[in-house]
PDB file of N, H, CA, C and O in Angstrom:
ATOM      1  N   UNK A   1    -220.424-123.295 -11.790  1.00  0.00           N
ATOM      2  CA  UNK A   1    -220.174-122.572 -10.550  1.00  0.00           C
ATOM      3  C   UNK A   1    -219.424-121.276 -10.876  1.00  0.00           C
ATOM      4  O   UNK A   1    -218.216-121.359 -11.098  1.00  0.00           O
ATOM      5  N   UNK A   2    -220.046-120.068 -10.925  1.00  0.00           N
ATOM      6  H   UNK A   2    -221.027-120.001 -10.745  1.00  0.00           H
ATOM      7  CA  UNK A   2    -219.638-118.636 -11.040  1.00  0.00           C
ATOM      8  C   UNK A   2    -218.146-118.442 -10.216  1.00  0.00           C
ATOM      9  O   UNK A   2    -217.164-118.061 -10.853  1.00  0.00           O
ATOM     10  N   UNK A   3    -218.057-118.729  -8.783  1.00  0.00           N
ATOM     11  H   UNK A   3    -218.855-119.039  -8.266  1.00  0.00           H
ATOM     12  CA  UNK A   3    -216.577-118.645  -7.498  1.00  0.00           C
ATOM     13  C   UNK A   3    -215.810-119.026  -8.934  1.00  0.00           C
ATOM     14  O   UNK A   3    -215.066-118.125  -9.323  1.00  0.00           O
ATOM     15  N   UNK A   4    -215.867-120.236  -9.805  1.00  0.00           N
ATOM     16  H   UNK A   4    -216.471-120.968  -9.489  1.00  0.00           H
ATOM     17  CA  UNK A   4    -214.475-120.806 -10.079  1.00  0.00           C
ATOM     18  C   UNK A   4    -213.892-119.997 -11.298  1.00  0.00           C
ATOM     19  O   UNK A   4    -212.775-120.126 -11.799  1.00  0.00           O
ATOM     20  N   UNK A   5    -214.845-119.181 -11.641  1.00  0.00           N
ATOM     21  H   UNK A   5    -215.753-119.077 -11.234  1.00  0.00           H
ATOM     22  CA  UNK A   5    -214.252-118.318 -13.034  1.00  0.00           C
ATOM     23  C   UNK A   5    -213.465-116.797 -12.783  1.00  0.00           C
ATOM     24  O   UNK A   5    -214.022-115.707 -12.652  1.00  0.00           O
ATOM     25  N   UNK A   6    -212.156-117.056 -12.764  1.00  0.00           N
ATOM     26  H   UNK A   6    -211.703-117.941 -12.871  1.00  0.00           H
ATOM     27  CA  UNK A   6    -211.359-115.600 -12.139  1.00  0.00           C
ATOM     28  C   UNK A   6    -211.693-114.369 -12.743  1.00  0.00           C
ATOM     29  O   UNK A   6    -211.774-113.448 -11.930  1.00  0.00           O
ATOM     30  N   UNK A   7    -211.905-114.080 -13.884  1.00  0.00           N
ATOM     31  H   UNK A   7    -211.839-114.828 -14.544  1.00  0.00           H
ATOM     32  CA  UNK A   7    -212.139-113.471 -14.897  1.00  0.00           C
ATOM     33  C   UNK A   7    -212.672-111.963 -14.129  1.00  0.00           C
ATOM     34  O   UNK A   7    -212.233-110.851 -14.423  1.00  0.00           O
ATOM     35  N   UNK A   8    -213.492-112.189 -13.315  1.00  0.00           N
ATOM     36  H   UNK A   8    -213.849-113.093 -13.077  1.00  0.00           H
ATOM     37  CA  UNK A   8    -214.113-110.973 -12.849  1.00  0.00           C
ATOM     38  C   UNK A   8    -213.544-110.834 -11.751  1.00  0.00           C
ATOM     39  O   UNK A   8    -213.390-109.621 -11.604  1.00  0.00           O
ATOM     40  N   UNK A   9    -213.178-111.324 -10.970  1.00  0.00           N
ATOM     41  H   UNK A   9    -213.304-112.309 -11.090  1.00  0.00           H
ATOM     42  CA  UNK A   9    -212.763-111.466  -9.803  1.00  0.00           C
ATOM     43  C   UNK A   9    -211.439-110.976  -9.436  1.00  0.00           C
ATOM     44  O   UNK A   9    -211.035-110.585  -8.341  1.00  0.00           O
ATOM     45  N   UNK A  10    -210.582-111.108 -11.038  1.00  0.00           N
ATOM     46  H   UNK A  10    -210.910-111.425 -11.927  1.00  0.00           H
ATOM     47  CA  UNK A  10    -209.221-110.867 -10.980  1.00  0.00           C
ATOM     48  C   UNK A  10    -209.317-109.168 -11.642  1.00  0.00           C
ATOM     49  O   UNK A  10    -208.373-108.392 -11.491  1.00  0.00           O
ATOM     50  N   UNK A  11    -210.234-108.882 -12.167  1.00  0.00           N
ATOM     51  H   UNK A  11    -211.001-109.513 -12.289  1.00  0.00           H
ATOM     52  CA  UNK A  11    -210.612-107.398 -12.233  1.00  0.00           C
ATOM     53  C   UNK A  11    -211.162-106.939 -11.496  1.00  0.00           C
ATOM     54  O   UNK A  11    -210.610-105.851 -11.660  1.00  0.00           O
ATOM     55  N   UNK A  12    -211.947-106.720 -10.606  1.00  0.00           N
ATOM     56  H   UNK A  12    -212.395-107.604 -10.473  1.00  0.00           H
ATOM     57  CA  UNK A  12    -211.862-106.793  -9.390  1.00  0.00           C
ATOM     58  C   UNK A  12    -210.572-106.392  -8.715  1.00  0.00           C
ATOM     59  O   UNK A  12    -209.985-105.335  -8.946  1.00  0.00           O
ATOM     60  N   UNK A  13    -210.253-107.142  -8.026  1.00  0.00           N
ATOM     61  H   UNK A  13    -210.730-108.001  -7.838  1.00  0.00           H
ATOM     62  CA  UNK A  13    -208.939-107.028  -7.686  1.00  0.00           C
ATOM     63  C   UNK A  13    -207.818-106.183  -8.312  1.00  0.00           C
ATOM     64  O   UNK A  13    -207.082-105.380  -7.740  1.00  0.00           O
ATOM     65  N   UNK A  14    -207.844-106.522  -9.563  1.00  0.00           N
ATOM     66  H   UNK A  14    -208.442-107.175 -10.028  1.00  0.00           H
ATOM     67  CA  UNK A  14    -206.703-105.161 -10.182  1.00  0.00           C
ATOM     68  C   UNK A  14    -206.914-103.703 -10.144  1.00  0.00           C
ATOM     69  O   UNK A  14    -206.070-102.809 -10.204  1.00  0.00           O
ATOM     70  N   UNK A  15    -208.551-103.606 -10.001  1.00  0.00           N
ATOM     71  H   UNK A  15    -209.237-104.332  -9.951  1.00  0.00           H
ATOM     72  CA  UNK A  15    -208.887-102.202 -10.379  1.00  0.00           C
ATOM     73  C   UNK A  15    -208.611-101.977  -8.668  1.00  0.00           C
ATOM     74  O   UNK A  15    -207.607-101.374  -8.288  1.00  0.00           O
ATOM     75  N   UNK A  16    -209.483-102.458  -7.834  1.00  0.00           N
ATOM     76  H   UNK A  16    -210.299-102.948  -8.143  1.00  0.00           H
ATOM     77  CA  UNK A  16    -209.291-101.887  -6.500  1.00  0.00           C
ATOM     78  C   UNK A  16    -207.665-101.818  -5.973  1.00  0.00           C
ATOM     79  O   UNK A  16    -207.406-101.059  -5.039  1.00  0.00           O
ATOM     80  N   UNK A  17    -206.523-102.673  -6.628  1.00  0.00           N
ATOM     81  H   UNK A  17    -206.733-103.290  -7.387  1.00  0.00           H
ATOM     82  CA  UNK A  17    -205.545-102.351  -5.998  1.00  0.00           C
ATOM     83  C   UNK A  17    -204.511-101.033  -7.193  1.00  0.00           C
ATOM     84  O   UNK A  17    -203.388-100.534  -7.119  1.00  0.00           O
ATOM     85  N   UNK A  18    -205.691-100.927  -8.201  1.00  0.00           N
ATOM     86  H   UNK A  18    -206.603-101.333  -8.260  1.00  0.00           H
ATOM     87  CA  UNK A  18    -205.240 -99.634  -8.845  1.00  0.00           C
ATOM     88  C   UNK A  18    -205.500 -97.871  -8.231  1.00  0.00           C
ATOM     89  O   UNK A  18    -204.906 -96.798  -8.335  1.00  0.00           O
ATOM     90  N   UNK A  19    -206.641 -98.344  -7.625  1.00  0.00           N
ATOM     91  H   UNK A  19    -207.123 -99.216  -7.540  1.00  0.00           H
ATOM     92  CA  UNK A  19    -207.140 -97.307  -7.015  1.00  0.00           C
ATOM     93  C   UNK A  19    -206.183 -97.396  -5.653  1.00  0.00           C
ATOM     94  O   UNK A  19    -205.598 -96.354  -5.358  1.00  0.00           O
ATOM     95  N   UNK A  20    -206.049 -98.150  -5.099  1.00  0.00           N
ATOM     96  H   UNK A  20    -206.524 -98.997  -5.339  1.00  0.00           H
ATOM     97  CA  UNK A  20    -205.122 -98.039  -3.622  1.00  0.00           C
ATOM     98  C   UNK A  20    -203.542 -97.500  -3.938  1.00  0.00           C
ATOM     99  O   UNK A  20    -202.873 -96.801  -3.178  1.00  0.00           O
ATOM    100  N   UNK A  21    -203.122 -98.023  -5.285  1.00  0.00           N
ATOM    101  H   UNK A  21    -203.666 -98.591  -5.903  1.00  0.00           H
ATOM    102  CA  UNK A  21    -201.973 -97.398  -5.325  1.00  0.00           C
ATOM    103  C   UNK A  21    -201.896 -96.604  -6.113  1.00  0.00           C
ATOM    104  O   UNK A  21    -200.722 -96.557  -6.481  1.00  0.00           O
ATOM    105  N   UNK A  22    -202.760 -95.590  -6.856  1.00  0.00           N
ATOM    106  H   UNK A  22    -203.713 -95.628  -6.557  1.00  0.00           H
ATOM    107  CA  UNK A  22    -202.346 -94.544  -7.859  1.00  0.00           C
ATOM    108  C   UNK A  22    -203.714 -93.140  -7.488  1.00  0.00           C
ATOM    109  O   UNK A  22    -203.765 -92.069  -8.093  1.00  0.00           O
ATOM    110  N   UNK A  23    -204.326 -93.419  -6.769  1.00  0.00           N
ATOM    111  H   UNK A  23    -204.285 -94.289  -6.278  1.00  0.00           H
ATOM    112  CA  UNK A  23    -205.426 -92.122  -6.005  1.00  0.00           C
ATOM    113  C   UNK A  23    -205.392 -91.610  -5.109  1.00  0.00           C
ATOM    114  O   UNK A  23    -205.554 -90.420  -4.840  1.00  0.00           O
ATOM    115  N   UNK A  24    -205.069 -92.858  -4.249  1.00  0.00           N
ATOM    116  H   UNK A  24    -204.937 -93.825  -4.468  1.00  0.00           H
ATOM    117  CA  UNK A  24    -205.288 -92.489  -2.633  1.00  0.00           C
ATOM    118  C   UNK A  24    -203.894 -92.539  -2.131  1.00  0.00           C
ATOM    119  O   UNK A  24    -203.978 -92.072  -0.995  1.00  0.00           O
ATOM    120  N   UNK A  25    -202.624 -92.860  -2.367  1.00  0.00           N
ATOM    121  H   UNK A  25    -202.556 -93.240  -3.290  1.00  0.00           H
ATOM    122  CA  UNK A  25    -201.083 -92.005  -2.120  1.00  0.00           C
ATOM    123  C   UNK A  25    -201.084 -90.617  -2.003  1.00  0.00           C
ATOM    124  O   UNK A  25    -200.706 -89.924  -1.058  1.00  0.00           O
ATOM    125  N   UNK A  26    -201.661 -90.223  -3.325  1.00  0.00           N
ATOM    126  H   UNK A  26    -201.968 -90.786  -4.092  1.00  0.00           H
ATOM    127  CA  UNK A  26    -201.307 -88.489  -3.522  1.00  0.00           C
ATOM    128  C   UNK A  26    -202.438 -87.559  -2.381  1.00  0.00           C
ATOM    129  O   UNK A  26    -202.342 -86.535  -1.706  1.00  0.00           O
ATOM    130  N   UNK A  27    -203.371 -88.469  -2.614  1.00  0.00           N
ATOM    131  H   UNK A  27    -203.449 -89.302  -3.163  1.00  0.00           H
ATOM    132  CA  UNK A  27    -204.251 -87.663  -1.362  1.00  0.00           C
ATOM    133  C   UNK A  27    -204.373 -87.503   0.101  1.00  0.00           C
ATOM    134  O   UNK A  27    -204.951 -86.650   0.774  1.00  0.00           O
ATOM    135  N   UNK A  28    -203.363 -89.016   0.563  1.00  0.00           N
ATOM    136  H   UNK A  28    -202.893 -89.709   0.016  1.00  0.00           H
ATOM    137  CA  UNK A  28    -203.242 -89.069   2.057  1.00  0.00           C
ATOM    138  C   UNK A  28    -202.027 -88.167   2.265  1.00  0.00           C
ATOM    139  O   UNK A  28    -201.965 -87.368   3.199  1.00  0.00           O
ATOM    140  N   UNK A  29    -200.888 -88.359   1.187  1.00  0.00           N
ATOM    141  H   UNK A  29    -200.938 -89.008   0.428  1.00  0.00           H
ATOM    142  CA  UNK A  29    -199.817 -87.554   1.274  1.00  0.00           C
ATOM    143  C   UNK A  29    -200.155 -85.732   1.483  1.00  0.00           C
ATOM    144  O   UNK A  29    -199.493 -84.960   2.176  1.00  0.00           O
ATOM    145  N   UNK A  30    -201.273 -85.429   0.723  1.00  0.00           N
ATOM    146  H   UNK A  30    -201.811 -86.057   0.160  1.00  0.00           H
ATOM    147  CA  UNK A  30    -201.086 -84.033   0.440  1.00  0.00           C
ATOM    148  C   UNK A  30    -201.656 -83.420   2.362  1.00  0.00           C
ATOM    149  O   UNK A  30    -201.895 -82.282   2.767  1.00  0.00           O
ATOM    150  N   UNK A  31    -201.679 -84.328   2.861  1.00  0.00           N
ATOM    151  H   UNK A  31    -201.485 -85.252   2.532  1.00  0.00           H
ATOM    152  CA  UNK A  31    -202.425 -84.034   4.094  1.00  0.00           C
ATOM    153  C   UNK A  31    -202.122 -83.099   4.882  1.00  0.00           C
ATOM    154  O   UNK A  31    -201.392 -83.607   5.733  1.00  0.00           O
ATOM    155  N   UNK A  32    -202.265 -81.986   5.101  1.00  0.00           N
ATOM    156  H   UNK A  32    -202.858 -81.574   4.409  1.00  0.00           H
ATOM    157  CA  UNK A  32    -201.775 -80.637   6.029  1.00  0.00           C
ATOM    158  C   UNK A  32    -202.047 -80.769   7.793  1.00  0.00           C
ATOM    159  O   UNK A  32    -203.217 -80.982   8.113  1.00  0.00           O
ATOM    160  N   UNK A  33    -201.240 -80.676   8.677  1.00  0.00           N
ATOM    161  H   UNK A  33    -200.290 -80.503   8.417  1.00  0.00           H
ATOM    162  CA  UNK A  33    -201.612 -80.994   9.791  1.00  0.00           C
ATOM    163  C   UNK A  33    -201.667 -79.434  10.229  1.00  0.00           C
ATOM    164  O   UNK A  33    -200.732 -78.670   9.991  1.00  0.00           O
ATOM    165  N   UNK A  34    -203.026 -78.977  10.987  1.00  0.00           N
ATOM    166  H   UNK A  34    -203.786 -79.597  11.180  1.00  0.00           H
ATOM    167  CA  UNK A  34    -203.428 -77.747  11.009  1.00  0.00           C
ATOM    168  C   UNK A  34    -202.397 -77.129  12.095  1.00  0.00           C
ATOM    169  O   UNK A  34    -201.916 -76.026  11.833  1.00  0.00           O
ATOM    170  N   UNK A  35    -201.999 -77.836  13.410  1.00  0.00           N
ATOM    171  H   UNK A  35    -202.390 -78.731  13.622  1.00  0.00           H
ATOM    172  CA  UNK A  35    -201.027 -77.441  14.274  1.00  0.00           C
ATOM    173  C   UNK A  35    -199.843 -77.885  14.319  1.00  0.00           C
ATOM    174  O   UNK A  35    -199.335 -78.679  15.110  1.00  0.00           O
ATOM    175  N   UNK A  36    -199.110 -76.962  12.818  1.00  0.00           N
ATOM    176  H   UNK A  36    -199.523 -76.316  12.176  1.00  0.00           H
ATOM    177  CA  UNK A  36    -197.920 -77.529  13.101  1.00  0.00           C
ATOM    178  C   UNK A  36    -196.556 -77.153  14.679  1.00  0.00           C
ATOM    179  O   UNK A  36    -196.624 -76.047  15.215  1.00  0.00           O
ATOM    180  N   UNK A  37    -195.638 -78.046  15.114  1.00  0.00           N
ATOM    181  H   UNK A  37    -195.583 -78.945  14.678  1.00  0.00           H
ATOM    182  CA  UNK A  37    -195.013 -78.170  16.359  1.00  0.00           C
ATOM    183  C   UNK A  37    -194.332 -76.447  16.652  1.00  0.00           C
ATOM    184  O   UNK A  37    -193.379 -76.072  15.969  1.00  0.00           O
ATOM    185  N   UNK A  38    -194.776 -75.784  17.420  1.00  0.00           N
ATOM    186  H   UNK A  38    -195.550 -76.089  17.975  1.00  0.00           H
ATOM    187  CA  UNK A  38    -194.005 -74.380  17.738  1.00  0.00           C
ATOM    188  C   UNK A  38    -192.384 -74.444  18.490  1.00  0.00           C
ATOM    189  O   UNK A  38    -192.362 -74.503  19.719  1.00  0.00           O
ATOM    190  N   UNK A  39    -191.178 -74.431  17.798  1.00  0.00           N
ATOM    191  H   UNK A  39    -191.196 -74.383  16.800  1.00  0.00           H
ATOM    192  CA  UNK A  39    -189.655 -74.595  18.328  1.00  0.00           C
ATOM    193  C   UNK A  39    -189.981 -73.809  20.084  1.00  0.00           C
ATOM    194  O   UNK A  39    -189.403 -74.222  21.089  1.00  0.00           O
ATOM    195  N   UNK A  40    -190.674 -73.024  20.093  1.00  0.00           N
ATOM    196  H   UNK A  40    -191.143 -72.689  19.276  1.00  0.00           H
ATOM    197  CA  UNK A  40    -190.697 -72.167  21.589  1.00  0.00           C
ATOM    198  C   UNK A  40    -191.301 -72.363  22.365  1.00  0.00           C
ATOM    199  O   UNK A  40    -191.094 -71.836  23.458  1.00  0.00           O
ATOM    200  N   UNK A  41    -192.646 -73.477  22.083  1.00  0.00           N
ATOM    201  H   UNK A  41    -192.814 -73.905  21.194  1.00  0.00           H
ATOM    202  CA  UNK A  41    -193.213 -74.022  23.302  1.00  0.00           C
ATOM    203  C   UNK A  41    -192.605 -75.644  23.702  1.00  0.00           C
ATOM    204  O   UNK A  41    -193.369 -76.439  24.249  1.00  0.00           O
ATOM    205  N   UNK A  42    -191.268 -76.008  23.395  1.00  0.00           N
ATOM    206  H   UNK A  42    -190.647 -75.362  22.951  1.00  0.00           H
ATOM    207  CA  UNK A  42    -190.820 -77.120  23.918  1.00  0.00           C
ATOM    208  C   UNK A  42    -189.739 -76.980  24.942  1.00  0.00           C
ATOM    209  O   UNK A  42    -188.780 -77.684  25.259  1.00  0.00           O
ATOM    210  N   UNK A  43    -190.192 -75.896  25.331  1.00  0.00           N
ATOM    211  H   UNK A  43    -190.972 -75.324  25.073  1.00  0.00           H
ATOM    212  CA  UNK A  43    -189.152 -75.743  26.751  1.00  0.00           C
ATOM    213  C   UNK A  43    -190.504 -75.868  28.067  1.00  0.00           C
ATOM    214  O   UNK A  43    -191.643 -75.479  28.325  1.00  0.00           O
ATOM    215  N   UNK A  44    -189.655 -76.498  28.461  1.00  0.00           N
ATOM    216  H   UNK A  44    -188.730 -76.814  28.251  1.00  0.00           H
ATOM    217  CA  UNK A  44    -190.519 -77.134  29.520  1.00  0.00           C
ATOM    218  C   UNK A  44    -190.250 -75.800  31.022  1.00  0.00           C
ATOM    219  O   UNK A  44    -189.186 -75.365  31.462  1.00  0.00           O
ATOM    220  N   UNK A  45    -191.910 -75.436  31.519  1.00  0.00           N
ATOM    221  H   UNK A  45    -192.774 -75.790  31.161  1.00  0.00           H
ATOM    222  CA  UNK A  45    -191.570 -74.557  32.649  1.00  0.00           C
ATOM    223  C   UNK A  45    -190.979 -75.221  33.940  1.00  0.00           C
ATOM    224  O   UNK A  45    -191.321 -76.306  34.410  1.00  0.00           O
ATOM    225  N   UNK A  46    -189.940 -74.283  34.470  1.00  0.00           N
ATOM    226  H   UNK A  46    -189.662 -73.401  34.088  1.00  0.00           H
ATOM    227  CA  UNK A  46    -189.818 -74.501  35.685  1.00  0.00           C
ATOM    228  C   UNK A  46    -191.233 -74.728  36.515  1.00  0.00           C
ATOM    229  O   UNK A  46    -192.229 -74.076  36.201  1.00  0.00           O
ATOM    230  N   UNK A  47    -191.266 -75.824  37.740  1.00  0.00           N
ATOM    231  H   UNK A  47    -190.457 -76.354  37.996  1.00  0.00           H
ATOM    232  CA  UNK A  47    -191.904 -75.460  38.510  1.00  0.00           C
ATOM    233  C   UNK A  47    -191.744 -74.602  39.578  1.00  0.00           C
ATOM    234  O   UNK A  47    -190.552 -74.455  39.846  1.00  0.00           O
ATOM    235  N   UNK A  48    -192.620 -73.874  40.408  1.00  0.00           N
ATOM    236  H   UNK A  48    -193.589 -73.993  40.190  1.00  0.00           H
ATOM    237  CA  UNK A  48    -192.607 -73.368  41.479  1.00  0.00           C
ATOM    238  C   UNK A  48    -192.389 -74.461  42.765  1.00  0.00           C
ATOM    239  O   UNK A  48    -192.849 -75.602  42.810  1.00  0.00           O
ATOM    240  N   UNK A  49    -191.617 -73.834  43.722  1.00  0.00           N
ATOM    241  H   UNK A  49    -191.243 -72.907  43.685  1.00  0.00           H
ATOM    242  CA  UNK A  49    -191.383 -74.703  44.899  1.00  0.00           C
ATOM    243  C   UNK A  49    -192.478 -73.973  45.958  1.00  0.00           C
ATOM    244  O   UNK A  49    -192.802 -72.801  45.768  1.00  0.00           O
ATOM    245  N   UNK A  50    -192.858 -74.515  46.743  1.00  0.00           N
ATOM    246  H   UNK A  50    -192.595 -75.467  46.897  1.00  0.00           H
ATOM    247  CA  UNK A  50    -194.285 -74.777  47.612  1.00  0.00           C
ATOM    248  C   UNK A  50    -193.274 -73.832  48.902  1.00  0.00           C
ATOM    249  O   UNK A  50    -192.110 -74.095  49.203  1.00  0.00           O
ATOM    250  N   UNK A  51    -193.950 -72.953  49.365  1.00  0.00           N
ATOM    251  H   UNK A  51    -194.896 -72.740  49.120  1.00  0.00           H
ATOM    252  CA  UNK A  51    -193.458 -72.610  50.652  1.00  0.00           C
ATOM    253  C   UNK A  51    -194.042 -72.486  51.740  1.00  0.00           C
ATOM    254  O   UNK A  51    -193.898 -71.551  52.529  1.00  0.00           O
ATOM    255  N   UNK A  52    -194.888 -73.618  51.881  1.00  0.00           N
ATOM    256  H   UNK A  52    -195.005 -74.376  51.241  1.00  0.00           H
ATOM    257  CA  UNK A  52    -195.898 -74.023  52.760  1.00  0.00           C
ATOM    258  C   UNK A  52    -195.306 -74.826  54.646  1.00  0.00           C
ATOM    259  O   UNK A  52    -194.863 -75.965  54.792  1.00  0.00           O
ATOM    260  N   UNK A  53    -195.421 -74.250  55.272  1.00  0.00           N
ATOM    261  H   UNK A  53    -195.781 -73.325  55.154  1.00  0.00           H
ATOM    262  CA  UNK A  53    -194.862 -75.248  56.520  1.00  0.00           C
ATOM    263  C   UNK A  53    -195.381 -76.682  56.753  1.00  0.00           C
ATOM    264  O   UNK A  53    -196.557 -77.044  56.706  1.00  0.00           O
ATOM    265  N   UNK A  54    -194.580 -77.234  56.945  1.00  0.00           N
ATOM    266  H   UNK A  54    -193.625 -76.940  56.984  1.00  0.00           H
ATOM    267  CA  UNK A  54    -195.019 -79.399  56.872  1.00  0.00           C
ATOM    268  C   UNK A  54    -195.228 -79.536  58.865  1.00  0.00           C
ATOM    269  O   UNK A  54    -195.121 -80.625  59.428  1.00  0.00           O
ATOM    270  N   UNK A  55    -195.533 -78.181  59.655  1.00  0.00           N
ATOM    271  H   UNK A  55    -195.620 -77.296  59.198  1.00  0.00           H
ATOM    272  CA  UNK A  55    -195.936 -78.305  60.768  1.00  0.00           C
ATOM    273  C   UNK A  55    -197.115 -78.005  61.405  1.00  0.00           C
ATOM    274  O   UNK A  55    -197.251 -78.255  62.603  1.00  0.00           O
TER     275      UNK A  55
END
């Protein structure tokens, strides 16, 4: 029965969790977010008050 022999299975496994931790860190990290946050658009506008008659 091939399942019971680790041999491949455990390479396998080492290589894919070699690749998860030594390729794909540096590349999710290098990630640039195109809009970075502007300090001057976090002021929130006044609203306008309505000067409409409620009669």
């Amino acid at each position: 029965m091939p399942q019971l022999n680790p041999l491949p299975w455990f390479a396998i496994l080492f290589y894919s969790w070699l690749i998860f931790l030594l390729i794909l860190p540096p590349k999710v990290l290098a990630h640039n977010f195109p809009n970075e946050p502007n300090p001057e658009a976090t002021e929130t506008p006044k609203p306008q008050t309505w000067l409409w008659p409620w009669h």
